[in-house]
Structures are given as C-alpha cells and as structure tokens.
C-alpha positions as CSV (number, residue, x, y, z in Angstrom):
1,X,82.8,113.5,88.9
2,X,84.7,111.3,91.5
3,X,84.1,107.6,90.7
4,X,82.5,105.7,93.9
5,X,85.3,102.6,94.3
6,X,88.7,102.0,93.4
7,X,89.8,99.3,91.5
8,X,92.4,96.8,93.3
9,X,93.1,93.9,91.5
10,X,93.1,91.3,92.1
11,X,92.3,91.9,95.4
12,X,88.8,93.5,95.4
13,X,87.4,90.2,93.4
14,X,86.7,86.3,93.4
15,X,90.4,84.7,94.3
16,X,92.4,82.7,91.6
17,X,94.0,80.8,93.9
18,X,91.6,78.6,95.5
19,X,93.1,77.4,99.1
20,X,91.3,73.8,98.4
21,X,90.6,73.5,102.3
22,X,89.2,70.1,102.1
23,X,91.5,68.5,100.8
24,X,94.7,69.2,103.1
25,X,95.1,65.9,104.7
26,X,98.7,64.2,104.0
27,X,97.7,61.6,101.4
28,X,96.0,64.3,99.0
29,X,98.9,66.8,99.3
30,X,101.5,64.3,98.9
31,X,99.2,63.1,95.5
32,X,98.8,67.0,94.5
33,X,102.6,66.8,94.7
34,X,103.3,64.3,92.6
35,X,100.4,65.6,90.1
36,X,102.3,66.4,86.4
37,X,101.2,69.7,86.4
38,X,102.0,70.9,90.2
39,X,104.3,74.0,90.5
40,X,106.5,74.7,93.1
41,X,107.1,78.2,93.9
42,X,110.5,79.0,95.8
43,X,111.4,82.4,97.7
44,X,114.4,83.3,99.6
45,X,114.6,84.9,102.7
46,X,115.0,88.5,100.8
47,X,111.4,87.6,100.2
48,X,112.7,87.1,96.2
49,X,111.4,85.1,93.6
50,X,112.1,84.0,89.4
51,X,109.6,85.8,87.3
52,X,110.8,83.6,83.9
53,X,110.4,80.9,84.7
54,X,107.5,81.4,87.6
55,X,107.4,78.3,89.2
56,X,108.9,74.7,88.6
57,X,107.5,71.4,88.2
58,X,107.7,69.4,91.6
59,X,109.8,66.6,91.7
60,X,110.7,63.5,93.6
61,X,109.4,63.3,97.5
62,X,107.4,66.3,99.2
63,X,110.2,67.8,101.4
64,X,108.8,68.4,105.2
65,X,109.5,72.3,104.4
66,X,107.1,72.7,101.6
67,X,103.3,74.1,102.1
68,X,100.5,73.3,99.8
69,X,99.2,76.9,98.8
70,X,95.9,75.8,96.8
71,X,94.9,75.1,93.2
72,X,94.8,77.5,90.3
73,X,92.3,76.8,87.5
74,X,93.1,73.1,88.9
75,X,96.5,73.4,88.9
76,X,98.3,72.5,92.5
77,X,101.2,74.9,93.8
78,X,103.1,74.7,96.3
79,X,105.9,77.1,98.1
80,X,109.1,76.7,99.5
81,X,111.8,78.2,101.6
82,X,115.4,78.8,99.7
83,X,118.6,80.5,100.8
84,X,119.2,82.5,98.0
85,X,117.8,83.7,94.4
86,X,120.2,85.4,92.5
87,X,118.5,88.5,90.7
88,X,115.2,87.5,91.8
89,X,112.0,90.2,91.5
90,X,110.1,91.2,94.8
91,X,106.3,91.5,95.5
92,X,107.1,95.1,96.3
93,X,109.0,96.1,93.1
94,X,107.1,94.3,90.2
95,X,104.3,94.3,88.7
96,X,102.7,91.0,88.5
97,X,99.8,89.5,86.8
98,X,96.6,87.9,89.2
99,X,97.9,84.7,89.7
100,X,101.6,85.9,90.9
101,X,100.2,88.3,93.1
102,X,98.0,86.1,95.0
103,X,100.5,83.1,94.8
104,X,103.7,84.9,96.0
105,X,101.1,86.6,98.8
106,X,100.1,83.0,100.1
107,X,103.3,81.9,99.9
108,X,105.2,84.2,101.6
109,X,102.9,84.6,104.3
110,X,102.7,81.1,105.5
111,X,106.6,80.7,104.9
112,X,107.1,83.5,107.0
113,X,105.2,82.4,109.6
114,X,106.8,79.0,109.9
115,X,109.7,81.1,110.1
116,X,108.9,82.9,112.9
117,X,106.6,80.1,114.6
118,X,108.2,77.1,115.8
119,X,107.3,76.8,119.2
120,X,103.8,76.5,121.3
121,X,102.9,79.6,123.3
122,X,100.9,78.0,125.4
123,X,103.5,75.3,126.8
124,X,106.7,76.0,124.8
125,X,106.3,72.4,123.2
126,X,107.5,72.2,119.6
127,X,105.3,72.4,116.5
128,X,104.5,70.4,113.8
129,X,102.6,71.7,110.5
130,X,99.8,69.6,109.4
131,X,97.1,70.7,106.5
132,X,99.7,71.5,104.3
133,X,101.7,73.9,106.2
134,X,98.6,75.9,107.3
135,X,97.8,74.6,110.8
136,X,100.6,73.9,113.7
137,X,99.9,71.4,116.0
138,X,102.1,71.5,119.5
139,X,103.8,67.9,120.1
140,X,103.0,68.3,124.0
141,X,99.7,70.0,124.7
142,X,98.1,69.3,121.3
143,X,97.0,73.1,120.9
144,X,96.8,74.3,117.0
145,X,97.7,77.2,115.6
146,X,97.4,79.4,113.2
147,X,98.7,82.0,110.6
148,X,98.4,85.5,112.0
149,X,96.8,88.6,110.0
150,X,97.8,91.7,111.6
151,X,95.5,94.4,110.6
152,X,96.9,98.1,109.7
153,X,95.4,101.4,108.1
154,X,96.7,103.0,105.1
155,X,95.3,106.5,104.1
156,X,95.9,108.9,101.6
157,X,94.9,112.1,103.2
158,X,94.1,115.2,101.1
159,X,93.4,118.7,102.0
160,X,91.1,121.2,100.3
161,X,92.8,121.9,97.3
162,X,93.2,118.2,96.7
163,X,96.8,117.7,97.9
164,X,98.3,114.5,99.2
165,X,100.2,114.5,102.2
166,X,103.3,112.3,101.4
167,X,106.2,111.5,104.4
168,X,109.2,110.1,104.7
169,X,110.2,107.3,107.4
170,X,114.4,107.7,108.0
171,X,114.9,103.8,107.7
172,X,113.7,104.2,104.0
173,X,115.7,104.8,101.1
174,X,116.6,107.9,100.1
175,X,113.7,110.3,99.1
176,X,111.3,107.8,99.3
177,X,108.0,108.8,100.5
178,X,104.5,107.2,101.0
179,X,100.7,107.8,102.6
180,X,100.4,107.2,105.8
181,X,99.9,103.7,107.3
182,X,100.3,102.3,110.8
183,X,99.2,98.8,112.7
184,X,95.2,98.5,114.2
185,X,95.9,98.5,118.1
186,X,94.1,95.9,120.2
187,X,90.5,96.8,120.7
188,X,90.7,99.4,118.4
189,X,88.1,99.5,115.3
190,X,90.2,100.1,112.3
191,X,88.2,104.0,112.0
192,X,90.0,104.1,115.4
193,X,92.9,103.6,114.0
194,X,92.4,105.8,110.8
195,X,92.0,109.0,113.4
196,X,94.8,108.2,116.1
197,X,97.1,107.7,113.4
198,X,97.2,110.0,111.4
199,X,97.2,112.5,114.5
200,X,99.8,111.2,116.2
201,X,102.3,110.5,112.9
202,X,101.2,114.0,111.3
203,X,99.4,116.4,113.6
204,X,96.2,115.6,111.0
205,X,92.3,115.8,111.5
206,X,90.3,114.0,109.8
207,X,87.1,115.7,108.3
208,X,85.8,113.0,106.4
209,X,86.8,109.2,104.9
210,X,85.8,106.5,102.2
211,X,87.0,103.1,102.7
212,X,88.7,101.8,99.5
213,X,89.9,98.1,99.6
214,X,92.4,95.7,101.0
215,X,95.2,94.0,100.3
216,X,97.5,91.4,102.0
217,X,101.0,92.5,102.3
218,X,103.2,89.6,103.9
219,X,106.0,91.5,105.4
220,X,105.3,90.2,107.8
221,X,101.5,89.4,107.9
222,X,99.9,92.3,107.4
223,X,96.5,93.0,105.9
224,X,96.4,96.8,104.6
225,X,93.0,98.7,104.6
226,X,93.1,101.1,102.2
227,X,91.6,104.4,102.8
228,X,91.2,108.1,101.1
229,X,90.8,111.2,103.5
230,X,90.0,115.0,103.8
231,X,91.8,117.1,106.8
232,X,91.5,120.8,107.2
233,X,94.8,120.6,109.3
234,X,98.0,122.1,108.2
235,X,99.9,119.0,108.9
236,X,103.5,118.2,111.2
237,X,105.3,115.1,111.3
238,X,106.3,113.8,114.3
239,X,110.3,113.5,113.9
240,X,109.8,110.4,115.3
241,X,108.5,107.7,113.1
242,X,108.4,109.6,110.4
243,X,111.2,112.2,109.3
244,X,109.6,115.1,106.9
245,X,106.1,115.6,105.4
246,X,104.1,117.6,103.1
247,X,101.5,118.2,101.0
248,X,102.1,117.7,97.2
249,X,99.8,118.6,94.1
250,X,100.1,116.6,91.6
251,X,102.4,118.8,89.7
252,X,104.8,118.8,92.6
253,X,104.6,114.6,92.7
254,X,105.0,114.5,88.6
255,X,108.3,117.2,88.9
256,X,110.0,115.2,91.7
257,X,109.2,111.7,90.3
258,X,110.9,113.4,87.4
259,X,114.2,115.0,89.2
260,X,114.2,112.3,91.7
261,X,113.6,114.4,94.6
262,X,110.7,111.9,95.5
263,X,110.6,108.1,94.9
264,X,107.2,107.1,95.3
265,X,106.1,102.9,96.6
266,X,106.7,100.0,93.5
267,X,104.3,98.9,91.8
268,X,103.0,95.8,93.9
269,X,101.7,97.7,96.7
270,X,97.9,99.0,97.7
271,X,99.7,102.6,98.1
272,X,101.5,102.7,94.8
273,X,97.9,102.2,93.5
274,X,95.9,104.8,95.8
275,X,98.6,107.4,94.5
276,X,98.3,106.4,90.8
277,X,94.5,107.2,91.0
278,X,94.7,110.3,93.2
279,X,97.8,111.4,90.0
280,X,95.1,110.2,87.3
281,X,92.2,111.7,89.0
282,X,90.9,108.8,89.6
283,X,91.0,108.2,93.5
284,X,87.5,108.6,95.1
285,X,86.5,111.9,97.1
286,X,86.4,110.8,100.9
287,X,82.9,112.9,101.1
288,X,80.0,110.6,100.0
C-alpha cells in the first residue's frame, strides 16, 4: 500500500534554526556577535562552504557584510560573504544533517540577495540592511525591502506502469537528468503551474496529483513545491528547454545509475529525495 506523505526532512517539521525576529535591532546583534558561542558561517560565491570544521567562532567587530541568521538550540550564527573556499562541499552535492541544511539555506539566501539587491526600485536610491541583514531600507525614499521567494513546481510524473519520466536540460552536465520543475507564473496558482508545465516542457497530461512538501532552494531564491503525478500521455520534450526525455522503470534508473548513462540530482535536493522514494517504493500514489 502507498504510504499517504513523504518524509522531507528537515523541511516538513518545526525549524532548528529559529530566525529570533525580535531581537534584530543593532545592539542585540552586535551582543549575539560577540556571544562566546556564536558561529559564523562563510560561503563563497560558488555557493561553497567547510563541512569540518562547520562554522567558526566570531571574532573581533561585526563586519557591515555579515547577517544574523537566528539562534540554534540558543546558539547565535551568523553568515558571510567570501571570495573563495578551496574544496568546499555545496548544498546541492552533500548530504547534510538538520542544522546545515537549514543554516546554509538561510544563509545563502539572504547573501544572495544582498548580492543582487543594492539599489531601491522604487527611486534608485541606495540600500542599507538593517535587522540583521534581513530588511533593506532605501537612503532616499525610506521604502524597505525584502528577501524574495520565488515560487516553482517540481513533479515527478509517472505513467501507468509506474514509470518516471526523467529529462535532460542541455546546460547540465553530461547525462544528468531530473523531474520536471519550472517557476509559478504571476497569477498563476501553483496547480496552474503543475498542468502548463509539464505540457509545455513534455507534451504531458495530468490525470491526477498529490502534493508532497517543500523545500527552499537558494539558487537563487526559490521555494520548490514538490509534487507526484499520473499522466496517460506518451510524453515529448520540447527541444527547447529541455533536450531528451523518457520514461524509466526502476530497473532502467538502477542500470544507468550503474553504467553511468544517467546521473540522477545530489543528495541535498527535494528531487534527489522524490526519486529515492519512487526507487524504494516509497513515493506516494498521486490518486488519493
């Protein structure tokens, strides 16, 4: 029988990290700081970080770059902006306990942001980050901004025999492949999306769908809604975004995993664990 959720930790559960939203003003971040047990938690702009040791002690004064990420079973961290990290592990390629996941996800979505925020929209004045990185107020017009979540579907579509359909985008690697995913358009309900998607990327109609869970993915500030699918359609990329498709049993998926004919998503991401389940028989049917 086809279990009713799937399990996406740590995402589907009360947070570790708790964002500590009332206490943001300067004088308690600059004293979470210089707290002995603070950790500072530094990524490059290959989005890289150290696993051993993961995170440092802070030191000295709080640089004007740094943002205060929250508290972790009281502990302050914080995350930072570095050139380069020699050898470092990525959120996409390792698999990381609670803590890193949800750490490295905060971090890299707000340092990402500053990266690509820096002036007003409204007036084109330039912005300064207050509440510990989290809010940008404009020097001129006084507006405040915030961090951005772009929405996007992710689906794991399966046809009557209980095939996935698994496609390959040409600016991936070699033989990679993955489900299908794409961005929530404006106005568009995220079932919307689910249906145009997958129609326009594969030619696929969608019979019937469970929701399974979420997960923030920082590159660049998305939030992926996970979801499992059943289409009657035969299935045809469309050459355009995505290069080849197919469907795959799980005997085809173990036997190119195998020869390296197919290189499925690491370990960090929502689709690397919707395709473990549907290869363990564990992924829920999209039929209630």
């Amino acid at each position: 029988m086809s279990p009713s959720r799937l399990s996406l930790p740590p995402w589907d559960r009360r947070a570790l990290l708790d964002r500590d939203v009332e206490d943001r003003d300067p004088e308690s971040v600059q004293r979470a700081w210089a707290e002995d047990t603070a950790r500072l938690l530094r990524v490059d702009f290959e989005s890289r970080f150290t696993l051993d040791p993961f995170g440092i002690p802070t030191t000295g004064e709080l640089p004007d770059d740094v943002a205060f990420l929250g508290r972790v079973g009281g502990v302050a961290w914080f995350a930072q902006r570095v050139d380069r990290i020699e050898g470092g592990a990525t959120i996409r390629d390792f698999r990381l306990n609670d803590l890193q996941y949800q750490t490295v996800s905060a971090g890299l979505a707000v340092l990402n942001w500053h990266q690509n925020t820096r002036f007003c929209p409204r007036c084109g004045g330039q912005l300064r980050y207050t509440r510990g990185g989290f809010v940008a107020a404009c020097v001129i017009c006084g507006r405040e901004h915030f961090p951005r979540t772009d929405p996007a579907i992710i689906v794991a579509v399966l046809d009557q025999s209980d095939r996935l359909f698994l496609a390959h985008q040409s600016v991936w690697a070699k033989n990679r492949v993955s489900i299908l995913a794409g961005f929530i358009e404006a106005g568009e309900s995220a079932e919307n999306a689910l249906y145009r998607e997958v129609a326009e990327e594969a030619k696929l109609e969608i019979e019937a769908y469970r929701f399974l869970g979420s997960q923030p993915w920082p590159f660049s500030r998305s939030l992926m809604l996970g979801y499992v699918a059943r289409s009657h359609s035969s299935g045809q990329v469309d050459r355009v975004e995505l290069e080849w498709g197919n469907w795959y049993s799980r005997n085809d998926v173990d036997r190119g995993v195998a020869t390296g004919a197919l290189n499925l998503p690491g370990p960090g991401s929502i689709a690397a664990q919707v395709i473990s389940a549907w290869r363990t028989g564990t992924l829920p049917a999209p039929e209630d």
